[in-house]
N, CA, C and O of each residue as an XYZ file, in Angstrom:
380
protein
N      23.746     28.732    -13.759
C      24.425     27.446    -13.814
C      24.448     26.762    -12.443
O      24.492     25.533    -12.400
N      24.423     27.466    -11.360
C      24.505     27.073     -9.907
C      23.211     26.488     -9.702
O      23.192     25.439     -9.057
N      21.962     27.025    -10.185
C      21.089     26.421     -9.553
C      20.574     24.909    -10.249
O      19.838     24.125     -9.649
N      21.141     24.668    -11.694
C      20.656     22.883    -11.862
C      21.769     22.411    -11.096
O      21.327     21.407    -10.537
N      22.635     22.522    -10.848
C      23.970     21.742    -10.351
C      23.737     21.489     -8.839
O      24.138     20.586     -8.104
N      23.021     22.494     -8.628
C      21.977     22.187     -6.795
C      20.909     21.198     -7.101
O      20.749     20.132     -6.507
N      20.138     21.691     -8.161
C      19.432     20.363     -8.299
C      19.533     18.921     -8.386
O      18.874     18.011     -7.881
N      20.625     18.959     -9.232
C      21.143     17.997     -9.583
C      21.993     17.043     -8.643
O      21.990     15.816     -8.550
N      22.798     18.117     -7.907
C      22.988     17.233     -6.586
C      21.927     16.820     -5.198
O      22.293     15.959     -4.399
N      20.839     17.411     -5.067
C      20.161     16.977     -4.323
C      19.438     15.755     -4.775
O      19.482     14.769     -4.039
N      18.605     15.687     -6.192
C      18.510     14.307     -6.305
C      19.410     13.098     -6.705
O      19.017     12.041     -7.197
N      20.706     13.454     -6.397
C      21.326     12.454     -6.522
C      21.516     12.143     -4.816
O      21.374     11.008     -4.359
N      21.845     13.294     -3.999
C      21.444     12.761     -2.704
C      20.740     11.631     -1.985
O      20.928     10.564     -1.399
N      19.444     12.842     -2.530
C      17.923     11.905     -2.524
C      17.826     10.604     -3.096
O      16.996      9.814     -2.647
N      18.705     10.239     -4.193
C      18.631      8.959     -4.575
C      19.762      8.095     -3.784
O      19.731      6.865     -3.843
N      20.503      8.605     -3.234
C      21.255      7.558     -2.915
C      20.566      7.560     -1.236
O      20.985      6.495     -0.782
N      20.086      7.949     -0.605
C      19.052      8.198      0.241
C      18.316      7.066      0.594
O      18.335      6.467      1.669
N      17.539      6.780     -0.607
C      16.251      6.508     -0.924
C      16.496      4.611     -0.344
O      17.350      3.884     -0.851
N      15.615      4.198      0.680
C      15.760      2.716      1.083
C      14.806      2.346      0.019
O      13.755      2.887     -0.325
N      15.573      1.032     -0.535
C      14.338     -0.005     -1.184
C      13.691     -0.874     -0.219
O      14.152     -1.184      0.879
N      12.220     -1.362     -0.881
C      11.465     -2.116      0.079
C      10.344     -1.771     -0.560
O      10.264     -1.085     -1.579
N       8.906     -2.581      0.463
C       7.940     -2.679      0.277
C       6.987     -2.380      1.473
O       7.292     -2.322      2.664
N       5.651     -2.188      0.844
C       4.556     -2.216      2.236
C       4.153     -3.599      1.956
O       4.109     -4.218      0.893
N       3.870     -3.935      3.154
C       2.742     -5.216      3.367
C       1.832     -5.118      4.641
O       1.968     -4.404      5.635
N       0.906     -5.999      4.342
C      -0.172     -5.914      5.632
C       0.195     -7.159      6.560
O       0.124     -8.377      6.392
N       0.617     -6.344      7.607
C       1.061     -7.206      8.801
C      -0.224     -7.502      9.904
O      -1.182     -6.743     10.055
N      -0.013     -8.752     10.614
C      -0.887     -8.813     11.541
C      -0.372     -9.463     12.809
O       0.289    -10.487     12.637
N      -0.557     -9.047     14.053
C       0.285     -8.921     15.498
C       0.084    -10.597     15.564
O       1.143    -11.060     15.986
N      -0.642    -11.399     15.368
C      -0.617    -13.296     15.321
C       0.077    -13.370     13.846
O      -0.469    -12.901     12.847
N       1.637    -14.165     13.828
C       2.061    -14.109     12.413
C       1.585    -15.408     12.006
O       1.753    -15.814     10.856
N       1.040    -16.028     12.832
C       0.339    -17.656     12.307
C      -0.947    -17.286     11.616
O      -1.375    -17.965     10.683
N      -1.542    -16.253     12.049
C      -2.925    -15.898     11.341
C      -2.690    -14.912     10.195
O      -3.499    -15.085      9.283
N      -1.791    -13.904      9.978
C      -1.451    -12.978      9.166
C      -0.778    -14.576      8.010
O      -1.719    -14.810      7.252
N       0.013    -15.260      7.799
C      -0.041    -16.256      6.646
C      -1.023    -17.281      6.235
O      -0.900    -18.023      5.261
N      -1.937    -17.253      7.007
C      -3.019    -17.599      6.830
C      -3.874    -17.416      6.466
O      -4.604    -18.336      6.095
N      -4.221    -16.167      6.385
C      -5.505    -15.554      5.998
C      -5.229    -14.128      5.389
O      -6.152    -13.315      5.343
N      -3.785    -13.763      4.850
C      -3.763    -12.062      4.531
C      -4.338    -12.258      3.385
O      -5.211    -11.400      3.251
N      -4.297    -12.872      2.596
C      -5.008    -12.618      1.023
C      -6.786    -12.943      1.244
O      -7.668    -12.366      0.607
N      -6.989    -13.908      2.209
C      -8.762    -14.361      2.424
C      -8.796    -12.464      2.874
O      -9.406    -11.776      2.055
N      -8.270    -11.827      3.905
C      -9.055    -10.656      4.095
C      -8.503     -9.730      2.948
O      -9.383     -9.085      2.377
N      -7.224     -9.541      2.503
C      -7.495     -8.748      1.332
C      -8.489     -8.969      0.546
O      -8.925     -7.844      0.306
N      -9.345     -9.998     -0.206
C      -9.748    -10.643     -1.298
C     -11.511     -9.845     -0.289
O     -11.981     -8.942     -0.980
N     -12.157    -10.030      0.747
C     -12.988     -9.895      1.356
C     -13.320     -7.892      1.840
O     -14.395     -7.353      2.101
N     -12.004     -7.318      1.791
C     -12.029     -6.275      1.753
C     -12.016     -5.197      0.558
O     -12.623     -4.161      0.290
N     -10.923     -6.051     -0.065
C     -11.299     -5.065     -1.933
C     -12.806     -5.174     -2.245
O     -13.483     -4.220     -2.627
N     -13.310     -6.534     -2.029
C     -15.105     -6.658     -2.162
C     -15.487     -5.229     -1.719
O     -15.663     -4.269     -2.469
N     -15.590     -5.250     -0.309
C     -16.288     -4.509      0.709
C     -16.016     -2.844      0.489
O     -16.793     -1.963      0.856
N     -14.750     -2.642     -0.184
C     -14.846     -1.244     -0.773
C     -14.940     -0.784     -2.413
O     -14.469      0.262     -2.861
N     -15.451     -1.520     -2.967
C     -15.872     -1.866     -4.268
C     -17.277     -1.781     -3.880
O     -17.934     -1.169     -4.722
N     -17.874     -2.149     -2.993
C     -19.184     -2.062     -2.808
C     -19.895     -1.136     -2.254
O     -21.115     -0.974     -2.230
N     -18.841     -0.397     -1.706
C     -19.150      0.871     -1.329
C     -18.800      1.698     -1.941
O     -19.584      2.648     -1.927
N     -17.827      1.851     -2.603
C     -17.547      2.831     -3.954
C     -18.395      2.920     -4.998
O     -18.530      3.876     -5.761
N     -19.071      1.689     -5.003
C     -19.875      1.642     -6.267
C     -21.736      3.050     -5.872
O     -22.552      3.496     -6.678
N     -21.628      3.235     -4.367
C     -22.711      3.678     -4.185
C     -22.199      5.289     -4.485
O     -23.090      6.131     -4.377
N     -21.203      5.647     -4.754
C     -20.671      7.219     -5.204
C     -20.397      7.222     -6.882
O     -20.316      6.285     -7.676
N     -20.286      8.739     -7.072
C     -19.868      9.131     -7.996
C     -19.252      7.912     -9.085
O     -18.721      6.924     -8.578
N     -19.353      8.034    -10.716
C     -18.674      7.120    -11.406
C     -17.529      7.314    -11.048
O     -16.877      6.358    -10.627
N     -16.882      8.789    -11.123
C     -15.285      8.669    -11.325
C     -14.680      8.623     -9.849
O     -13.468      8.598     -9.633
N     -15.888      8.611     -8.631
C     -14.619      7.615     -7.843
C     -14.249      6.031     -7.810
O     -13.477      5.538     -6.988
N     -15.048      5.179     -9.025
C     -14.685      4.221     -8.444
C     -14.058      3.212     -9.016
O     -14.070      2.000     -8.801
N     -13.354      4.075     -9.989
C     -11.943      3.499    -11.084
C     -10.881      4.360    -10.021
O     -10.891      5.571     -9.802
N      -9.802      3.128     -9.336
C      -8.741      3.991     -9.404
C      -7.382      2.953     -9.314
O      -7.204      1.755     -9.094
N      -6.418      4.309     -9.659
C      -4.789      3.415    -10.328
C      -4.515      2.644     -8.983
O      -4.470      3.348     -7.974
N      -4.362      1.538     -8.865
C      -3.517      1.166     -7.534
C      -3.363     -0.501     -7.476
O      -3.997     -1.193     -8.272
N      -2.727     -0.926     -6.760
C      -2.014     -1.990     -7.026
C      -2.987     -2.616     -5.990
O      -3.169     -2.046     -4.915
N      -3.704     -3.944     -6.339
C      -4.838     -4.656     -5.642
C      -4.271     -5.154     -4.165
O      -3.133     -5.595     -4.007
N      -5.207     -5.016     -3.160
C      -4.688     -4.983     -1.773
C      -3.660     -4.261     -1.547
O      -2.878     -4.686     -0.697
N      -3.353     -2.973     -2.227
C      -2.324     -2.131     -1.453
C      -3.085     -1.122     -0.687
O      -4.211     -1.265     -0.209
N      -1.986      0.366     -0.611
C      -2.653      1.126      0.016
C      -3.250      2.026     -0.785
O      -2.981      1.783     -1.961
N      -4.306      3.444     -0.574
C      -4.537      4.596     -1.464
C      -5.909      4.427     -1.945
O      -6.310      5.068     -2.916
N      -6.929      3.279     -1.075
C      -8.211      3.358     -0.789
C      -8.825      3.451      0.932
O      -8.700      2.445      1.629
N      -9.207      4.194      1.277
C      -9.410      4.540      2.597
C     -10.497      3.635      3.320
O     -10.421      3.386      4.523
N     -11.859      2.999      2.227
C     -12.369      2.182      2.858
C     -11.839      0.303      2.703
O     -12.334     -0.706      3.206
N     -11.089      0.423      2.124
C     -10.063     -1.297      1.822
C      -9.601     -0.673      3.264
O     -10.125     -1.322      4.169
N      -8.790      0.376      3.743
C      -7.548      0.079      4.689
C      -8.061      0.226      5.840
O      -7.401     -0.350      6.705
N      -9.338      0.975      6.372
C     -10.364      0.830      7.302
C     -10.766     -0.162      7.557
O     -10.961     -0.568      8.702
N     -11.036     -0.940      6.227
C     -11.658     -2.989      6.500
C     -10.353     -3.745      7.166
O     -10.576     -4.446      8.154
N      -9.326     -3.664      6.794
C      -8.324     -3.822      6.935
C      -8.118     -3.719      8.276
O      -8.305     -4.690      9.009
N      -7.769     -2.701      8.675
C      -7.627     -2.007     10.316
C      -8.763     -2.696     10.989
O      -8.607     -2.994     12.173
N      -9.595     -2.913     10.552
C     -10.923     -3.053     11.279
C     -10.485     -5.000     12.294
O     -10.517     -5.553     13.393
N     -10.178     -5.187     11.015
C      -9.614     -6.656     10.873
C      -8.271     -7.254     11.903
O      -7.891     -8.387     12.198
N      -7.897     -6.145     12.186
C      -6.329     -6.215     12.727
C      -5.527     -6.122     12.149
O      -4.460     -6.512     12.621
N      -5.551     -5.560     10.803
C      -3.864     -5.817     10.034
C      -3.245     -4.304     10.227
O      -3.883     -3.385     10.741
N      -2.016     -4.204      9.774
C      -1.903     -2.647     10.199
C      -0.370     -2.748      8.476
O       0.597     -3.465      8.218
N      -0.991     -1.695      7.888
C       0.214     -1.966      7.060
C       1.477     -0.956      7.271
O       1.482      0.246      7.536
N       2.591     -1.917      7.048
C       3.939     -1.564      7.531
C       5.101     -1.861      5.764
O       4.920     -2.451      4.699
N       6.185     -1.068      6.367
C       7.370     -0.864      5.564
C       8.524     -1.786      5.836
O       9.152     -1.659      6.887
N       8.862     -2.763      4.901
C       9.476     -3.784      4.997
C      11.139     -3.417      3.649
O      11.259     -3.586      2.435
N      12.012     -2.925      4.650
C      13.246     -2.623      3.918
C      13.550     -3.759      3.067
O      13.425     -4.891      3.535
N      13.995     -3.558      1.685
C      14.585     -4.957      0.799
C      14.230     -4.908     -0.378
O      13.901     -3.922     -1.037
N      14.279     -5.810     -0.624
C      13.732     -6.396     -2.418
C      12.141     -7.009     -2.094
O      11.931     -7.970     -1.354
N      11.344     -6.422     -2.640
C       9.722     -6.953     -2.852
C       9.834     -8.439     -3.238
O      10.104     -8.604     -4.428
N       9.687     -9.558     -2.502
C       9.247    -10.726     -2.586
C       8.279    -11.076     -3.553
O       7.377    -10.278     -3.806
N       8.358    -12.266     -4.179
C       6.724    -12.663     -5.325
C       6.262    -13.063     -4.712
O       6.888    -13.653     -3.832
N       4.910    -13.061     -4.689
C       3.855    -13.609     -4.418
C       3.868    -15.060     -4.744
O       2.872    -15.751     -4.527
């Protein structure tokens, strides 16, 4: 009985813990980062779509939310570019 009641309190811990927020791709000029974050997202999902496409079928379906993170050559184009993505405490803004 002790050990769900440990469980049970740690993720309630863990949940009350837990900061809300979002990632976004930041860039060190904030006049150029509102300017152009979606032209280089939109130019980089290309650019690793096009390189994914030269591997395996099943790498180049995958779950993820367009211009986020959890493709290594998008966040390399990305980096390459100057953006650097960061953790923004809060409520996720709409687009």
């Amino acid at each position: 009985m002790k050990c769900p009641m440990v469980v049970l309190l740690l993720l309630l811990v863990a949940g009350c813990a837990w900061q809300p927020g979002h990632w976004r791709w930041q860039h060190p000029d904030a006049h150029y980062a509102e300017q152009y974050r979606w032209r280089d997202i939109f130019e980089c999902e290309d650019y690793a779509l096009r390189v994914a496409s030269n591997g395996p079928p099943f790498a180049v379906t995958q779950a993820r939310d367009y211009g986020g993170w959890g493709n290594l050559d998008f966040e390399l184009c990305m980096e390459g570019l100057g953006w650097s993505l960061e953790f923004l405490p809060g409520k996720k803004r709409s687009r």
